[in-house]
C-alpha positions in Angstrom: -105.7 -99.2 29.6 -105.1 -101.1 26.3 -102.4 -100.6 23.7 -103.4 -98.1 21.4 -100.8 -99.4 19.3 -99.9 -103.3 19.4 -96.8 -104.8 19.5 -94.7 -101.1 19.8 -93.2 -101.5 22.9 -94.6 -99.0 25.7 -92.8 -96.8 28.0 -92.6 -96.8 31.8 -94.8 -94.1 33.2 -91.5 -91.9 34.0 -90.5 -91.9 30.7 -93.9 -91.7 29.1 -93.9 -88.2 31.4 -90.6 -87.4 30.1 -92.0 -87.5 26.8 -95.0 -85.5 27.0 -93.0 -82.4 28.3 -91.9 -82.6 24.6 -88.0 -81.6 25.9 -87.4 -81.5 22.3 -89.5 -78.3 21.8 -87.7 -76.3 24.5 -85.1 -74.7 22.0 -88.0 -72.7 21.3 -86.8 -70.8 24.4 -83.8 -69.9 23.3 -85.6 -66.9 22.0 -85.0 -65.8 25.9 -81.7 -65.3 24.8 -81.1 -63.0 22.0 -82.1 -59.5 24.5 -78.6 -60.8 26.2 -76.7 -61.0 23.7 -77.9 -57.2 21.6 -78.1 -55.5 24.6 -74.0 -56.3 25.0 -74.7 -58.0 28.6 -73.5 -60.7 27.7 -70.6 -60.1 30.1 -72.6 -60.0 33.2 -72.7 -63.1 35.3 -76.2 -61.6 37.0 -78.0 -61.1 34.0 -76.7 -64.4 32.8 -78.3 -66.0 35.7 -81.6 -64.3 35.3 -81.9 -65.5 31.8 -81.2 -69.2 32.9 -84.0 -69.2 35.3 -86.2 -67.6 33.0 -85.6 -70.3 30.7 -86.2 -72.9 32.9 -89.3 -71.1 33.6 -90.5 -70.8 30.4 -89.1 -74.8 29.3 -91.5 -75.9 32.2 -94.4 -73.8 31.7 -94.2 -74.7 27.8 -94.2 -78.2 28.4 -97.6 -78.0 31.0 -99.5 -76.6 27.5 -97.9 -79.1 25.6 -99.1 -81.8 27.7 -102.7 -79.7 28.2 -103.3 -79.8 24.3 -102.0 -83.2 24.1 -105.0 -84.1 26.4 -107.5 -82.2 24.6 -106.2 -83.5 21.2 -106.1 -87.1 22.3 -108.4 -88.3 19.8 -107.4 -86.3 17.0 -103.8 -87.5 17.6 -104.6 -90.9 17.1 -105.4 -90.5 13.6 -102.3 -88.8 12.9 -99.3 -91.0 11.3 -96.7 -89.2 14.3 -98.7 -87.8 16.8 -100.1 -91.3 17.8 -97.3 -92.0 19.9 -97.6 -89.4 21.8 -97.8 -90.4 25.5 -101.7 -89.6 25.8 -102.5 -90.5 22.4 -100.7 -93.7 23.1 -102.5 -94.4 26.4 -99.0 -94.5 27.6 -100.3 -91.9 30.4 -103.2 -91.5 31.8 -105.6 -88.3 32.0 -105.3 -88.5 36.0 -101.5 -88.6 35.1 -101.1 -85.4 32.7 -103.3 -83.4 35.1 -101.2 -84.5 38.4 -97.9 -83.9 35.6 -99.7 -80.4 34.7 -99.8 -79.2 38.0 -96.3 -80.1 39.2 -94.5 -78.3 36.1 -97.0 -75.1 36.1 -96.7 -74.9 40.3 -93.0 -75.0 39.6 -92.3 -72.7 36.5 -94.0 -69.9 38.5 -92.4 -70.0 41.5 -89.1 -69.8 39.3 -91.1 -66.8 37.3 -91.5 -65.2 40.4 -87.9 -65.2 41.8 -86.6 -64.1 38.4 -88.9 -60.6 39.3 -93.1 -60.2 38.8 -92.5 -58.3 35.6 -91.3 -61.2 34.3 -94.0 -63.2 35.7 -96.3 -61.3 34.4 -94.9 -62.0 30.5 -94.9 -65.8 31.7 -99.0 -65.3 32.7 -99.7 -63.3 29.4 -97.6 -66.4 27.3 -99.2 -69.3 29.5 -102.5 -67.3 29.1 -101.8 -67.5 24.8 -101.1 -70.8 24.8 -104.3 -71.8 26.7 -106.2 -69.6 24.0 -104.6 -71.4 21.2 -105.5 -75.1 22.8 -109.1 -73.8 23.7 -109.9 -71.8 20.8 -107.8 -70.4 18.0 -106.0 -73.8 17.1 -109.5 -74.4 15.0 -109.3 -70.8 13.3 -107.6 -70.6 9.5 -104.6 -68.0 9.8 -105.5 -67.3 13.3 -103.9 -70.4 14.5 -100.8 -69.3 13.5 -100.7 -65.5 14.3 -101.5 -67.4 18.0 -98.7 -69.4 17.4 -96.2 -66.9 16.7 -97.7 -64.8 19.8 -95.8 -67.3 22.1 -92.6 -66.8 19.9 -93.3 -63.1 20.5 -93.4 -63.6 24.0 -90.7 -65.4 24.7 -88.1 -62.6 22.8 -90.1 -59.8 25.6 -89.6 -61.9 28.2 -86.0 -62.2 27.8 -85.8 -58.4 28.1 -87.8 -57.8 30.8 -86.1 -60.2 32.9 -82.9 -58.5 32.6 -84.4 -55.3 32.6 -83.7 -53.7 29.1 -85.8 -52.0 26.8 -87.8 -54.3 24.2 -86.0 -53.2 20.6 -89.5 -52.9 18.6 -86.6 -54.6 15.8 -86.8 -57.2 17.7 -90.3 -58.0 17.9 -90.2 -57.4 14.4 -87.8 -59.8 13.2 -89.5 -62.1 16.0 -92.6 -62.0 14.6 -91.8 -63.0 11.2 -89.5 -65.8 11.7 -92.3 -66.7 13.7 -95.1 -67.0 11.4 -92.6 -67.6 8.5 -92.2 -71.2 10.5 -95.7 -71.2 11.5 -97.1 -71.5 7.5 -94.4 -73.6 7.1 -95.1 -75.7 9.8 -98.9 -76.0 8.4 -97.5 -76.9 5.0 -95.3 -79.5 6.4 -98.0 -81.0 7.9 -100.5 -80.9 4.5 -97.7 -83.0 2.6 -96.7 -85.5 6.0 -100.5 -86.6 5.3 -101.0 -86.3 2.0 -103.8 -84.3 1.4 -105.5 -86.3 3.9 -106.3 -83.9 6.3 -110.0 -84.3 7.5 -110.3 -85.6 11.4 -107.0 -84.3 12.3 -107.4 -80.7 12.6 -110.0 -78.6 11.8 -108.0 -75.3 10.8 -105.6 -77.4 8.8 -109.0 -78.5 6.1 -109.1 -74.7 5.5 -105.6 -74.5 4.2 -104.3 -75.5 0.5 -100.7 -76.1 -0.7 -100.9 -72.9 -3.1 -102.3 -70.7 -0.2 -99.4 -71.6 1.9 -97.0 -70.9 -0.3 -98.1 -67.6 -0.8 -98.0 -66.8 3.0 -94.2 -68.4 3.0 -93.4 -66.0 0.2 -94.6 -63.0 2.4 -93.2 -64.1 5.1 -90.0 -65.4 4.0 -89.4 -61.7 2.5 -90.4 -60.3 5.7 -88.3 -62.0 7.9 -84.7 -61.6 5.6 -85.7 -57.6 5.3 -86.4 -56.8 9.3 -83.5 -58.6 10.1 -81.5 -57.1 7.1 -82.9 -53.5 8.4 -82.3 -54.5 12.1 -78.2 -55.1 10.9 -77.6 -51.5 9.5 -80.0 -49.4 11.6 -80.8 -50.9 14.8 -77.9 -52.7 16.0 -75.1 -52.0 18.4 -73.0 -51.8 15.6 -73.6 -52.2 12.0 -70.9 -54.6 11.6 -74.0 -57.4 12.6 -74.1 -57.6 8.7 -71.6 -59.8 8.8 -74.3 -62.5 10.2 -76.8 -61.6 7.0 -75.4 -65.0 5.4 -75.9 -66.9 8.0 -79.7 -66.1 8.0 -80.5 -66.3 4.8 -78.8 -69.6 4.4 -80.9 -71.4 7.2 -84.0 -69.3 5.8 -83.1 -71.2 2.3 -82.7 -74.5 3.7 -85.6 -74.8 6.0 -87.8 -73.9 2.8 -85.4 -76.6 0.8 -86.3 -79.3 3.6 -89.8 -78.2 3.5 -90.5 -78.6 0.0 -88.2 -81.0 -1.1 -87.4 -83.6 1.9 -91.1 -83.2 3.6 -89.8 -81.9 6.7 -91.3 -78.8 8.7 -94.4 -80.6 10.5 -92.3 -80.6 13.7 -90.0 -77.1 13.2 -88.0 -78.2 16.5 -87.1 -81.8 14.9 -86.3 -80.5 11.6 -84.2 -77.6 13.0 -82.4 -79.5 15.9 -81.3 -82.8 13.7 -80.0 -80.7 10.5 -76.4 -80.3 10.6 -76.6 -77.4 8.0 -78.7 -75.4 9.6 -76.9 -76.3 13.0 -73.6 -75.4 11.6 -74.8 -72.3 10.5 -77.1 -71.2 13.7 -73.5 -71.7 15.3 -71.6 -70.0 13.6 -73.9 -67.2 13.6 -73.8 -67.4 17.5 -69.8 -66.8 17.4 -70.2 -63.7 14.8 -72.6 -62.0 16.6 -71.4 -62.2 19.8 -67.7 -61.9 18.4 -69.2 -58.6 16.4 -70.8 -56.7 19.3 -68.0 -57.5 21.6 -64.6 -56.3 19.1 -66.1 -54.0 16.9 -66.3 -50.6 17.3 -70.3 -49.5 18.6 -70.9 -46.3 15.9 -74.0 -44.7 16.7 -76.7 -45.6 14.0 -80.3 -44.5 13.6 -83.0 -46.6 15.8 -80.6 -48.4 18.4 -82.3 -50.1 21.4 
């Protein structure tokens, strides 16, 4: 196969593999996570161990529909200024490669699934099965792309619970769900200003969406997301001293919307989260005051808890 791109230097087939798993993207699954830490199980070595697997079940099976809508979107890719060196894009690896790749990581990210326990397997079918619908379907729908989007976020926060076996908080899911979409629409208006208006032959979704539009929907949801989780802090939480953390959200809420509009980041949420030392700084030292909160402070009884 010819060089897509002359003169940039091509990668061996391992590490053109490597990078269609897109290991960059599997923060994402840190969502697995969060079910640990508000349930206060965070102590148990068992439940720790079921949330590891779960996220290497979910990091694997992620990557096989990254590298499934990297196939389908080889074409499209190639007219985008950063998704052209993508491995398939790139012809660094071959359609006979990403299926054989495909197979391996999906064979292997169920079988995990399944020792973790079949409810859990189940969530991982239902995400796997939303993913697919986005790459086949939705992807080219106006609003509906996202809300699919933000259906895998959703379904890695149940996940997490049902592989411990706790109750899903319906806070939670809330507060899921609008951080979701509120990175979604951002992630749409990243991607309008990357290109510069020129958005014809890369997606067909993103034609339908204007700069003014968007900024509507990151006003709604921005609001959305810094309420639930302000409501989740006093009424739904182990203990209301999880306010404490309030600052820490709605700085890295501010500063993603600061990179977005000012610093053209936000077409690729997982590169603009994972190399801002801000936002890194704070997501840490949110970490330590949560977990430093639920564990010291005294649990009072407040309305809507689990």
């Amino acid at each position: 196969m010819t060089d897509v791109h002359p003169g940039v230097p091509r990668r061996s087939a391992v590490m053109a593999a490597m990078a269609a798993l897109r290991p960059k993207q599997w923060a994402k699954n840190v969502l697995l996570f969060p079910a640990l830490i508000f349930s206060s199980n965070f102590g148990r070595l068992d439940d720790w161990a079921l949330c590891i697997g779960a996220f290497a079940s979910f990091c694997l099976l992620s990557s096989t529909g990254y590298v499934y809508n990297d196939l389908r979107d080889a074409d499209a890719d190639r007219l985008h200024p950063k998704k052209r060196h993508r491995p398939i894009a790139a012809g660094e690896l071959t359609p006979g490669g990403a299926w054989a790749l495909m197979a391996v990581t999906l064979a292997t990210s169920l079988g995990i699934a399944w020792v973790v326990g079949v409810p859990f397997l189940v969530c991982a079918l239902c995400y796997f099965a939303t993913t697919l619908s986005y790459s086949t379907v939705f992807k080219h729908y106006v609003i509906l792309d996202v809300m699919f989007l933000s259906a895998c976020y959703l379904w890695r926060a149940v996940a997490g619970a049902v592989a411990i076996h706790v109750p899903i908080s319906p806070w939670l899911l809330l507060c899921t769900t609008f951080l979701a979409l509120f990175l979604g629409f951002n992630k749409r208006r990243g991607e309008i200003l990357l290109l510069e208006g020129k958005k014809t032959g890369t997606r067909k979704a993103l034609d339908s969406y204007s700069p003014a539009m968007l900024q509507e929907f990151q006003a709604i949801t921005t609001s959305g997301t810094i309420i639930s989780y302000a409501l989740y802090t006093v009424l739904g939480s182990p203990t209301p001293w999880l306010l404490l953390t309030f600052p820490y959200v709605l700085y890295v809420i501010f500063r993603y919307i600061y990179l977005v509009d000012q610093k053209g980041e936000g077409a690729a949420p997982d590169e603009t989260l994972l190399k801002d030392v801000p936002i890194l700084v704070a997501a840490v030292l949110y970490a330590v005051t949560a977990v430093a909160v639920i564990f010291f402070a005294p649990h009072v009884a407040v309305i809507g808890t689990g």
